[in-house]
C-alpha positions as a LaTeX table, in Angstrom:
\begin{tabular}{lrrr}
\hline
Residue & $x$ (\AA) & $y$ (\AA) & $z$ (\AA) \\
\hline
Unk1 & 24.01 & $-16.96$ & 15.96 \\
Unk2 & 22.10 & $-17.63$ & 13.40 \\
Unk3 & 19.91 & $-14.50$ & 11.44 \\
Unk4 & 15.98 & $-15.32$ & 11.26 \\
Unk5 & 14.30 & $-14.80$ & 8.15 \\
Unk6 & 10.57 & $-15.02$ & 9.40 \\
Unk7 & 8.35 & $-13.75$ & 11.96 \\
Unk8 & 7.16 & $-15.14$ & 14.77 \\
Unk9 & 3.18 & $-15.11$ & 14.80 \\
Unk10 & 3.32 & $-12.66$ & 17.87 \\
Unk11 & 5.42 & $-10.84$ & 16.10 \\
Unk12 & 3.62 & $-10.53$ & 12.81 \\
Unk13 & 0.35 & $-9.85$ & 14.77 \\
Unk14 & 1.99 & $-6.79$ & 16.24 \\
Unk15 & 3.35 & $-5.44$ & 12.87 \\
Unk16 & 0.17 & $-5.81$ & 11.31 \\
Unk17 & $-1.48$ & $-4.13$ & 14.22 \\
Unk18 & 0.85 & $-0.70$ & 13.85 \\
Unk19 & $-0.39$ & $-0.13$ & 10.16 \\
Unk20 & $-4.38$ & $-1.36$ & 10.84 \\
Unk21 & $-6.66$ & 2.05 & 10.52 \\
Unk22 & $-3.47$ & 4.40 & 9.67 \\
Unk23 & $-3.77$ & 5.61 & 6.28 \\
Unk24 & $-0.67$ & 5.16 & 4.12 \\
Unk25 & $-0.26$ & 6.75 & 1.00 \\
Unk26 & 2.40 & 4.98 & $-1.50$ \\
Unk27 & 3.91 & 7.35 & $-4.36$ \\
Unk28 & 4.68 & 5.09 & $-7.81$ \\
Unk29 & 1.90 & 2.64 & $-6.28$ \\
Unk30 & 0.49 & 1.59 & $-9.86$ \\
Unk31 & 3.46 & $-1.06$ & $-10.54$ \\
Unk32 & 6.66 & $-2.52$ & $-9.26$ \\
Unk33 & 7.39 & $-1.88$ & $-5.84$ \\
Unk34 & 4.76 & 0.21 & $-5.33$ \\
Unk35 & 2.50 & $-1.60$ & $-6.30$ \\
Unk36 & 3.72 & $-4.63$ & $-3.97$ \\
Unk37 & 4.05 & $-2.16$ & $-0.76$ \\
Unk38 & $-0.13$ & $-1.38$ & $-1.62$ \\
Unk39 & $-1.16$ & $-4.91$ & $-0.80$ \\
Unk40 & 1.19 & $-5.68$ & 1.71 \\
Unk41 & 0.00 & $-2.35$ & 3.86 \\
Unk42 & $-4.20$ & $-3.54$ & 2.89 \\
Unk43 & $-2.77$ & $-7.19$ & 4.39 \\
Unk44 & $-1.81$ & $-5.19$ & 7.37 \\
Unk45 & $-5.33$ & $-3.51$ & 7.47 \\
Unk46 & $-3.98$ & $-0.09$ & 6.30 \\
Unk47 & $-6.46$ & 2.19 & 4.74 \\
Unk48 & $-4.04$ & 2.67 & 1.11 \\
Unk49 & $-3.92$ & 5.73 & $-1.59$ \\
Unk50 & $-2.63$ & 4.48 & $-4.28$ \\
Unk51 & $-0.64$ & 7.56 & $-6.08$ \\
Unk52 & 0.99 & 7.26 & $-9.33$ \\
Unk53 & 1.34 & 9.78 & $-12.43$ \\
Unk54 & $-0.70$ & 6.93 & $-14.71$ \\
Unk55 & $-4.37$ & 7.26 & $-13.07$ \\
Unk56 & $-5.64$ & 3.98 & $-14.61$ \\
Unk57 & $-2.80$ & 1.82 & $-13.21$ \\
Unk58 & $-3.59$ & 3.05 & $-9.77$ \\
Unk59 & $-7.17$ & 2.78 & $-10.37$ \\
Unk60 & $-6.58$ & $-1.06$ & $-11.28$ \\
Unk61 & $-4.56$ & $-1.78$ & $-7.92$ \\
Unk62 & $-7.03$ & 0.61 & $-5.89$ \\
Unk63 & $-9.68$ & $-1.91$ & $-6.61$ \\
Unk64 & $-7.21$ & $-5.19$ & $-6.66$ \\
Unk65 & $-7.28$ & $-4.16$ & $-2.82$ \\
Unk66 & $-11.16$ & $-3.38$ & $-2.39$ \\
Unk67 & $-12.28$ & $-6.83$ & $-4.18$ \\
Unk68 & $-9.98$ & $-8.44$ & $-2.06$ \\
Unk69 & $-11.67$ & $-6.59$ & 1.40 \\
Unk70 & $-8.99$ & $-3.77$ & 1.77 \\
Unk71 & $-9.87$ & $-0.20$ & 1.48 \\
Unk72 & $-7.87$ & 2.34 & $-0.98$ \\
Unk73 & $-8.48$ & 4.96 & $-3.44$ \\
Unk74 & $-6.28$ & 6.09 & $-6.14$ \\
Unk75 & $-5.11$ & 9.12 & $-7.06$ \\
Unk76 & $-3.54$ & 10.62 & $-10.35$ \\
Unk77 & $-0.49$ & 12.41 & $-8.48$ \\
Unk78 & 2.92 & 13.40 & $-10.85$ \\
Unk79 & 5.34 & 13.73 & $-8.18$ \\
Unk80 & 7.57 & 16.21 & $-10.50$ \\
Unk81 & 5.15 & 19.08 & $-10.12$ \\
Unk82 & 3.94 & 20.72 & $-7.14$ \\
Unk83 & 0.72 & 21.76 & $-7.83$ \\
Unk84 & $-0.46$ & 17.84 & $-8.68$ \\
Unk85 & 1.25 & 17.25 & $-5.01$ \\
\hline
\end{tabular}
């Protein structure tokens, strides 16, 4: 059998629906991986925080998100210390 490597559009509609309204908050969301998992949750209608220890780098995909019609914030948040947690 072969493996599928897409969605159906049913399919995608109902993923999309599980994150729309939830707020997600993504750890190391200034760059990389991070920064990709931020705009695919605001594609899914997620309400993003955008965490990461450099403040301006999460600031710049915070409002990547809101210019494109996606809501997030960003927070300065070093992961290492408790009391920035």
């Amino acid at each position: 059998m072969p493996v599928r490597t897409h969605f159906l559009k049913e399919e995608a509609e109902i993923a999309m629906s599980a994150f729309a309204g939830k707020i997600c908050l993504v750890t190391g969301g200034g760059s990389g991986l991070g920064r990709a998992l931020c705009h695919r949750l605001a594609d899914m209608r997620a309400v993003v925080t955008v965490a990461d220890i450099d403040e301006g780098a999460a600031s710049i995909v915070a409002q990547e998100i809101t210019d494109r019609g996606g809501q997030a914030a960003a927070a300065c948040v070093d992961v290492t210390d408790a009391e920035s947690v």
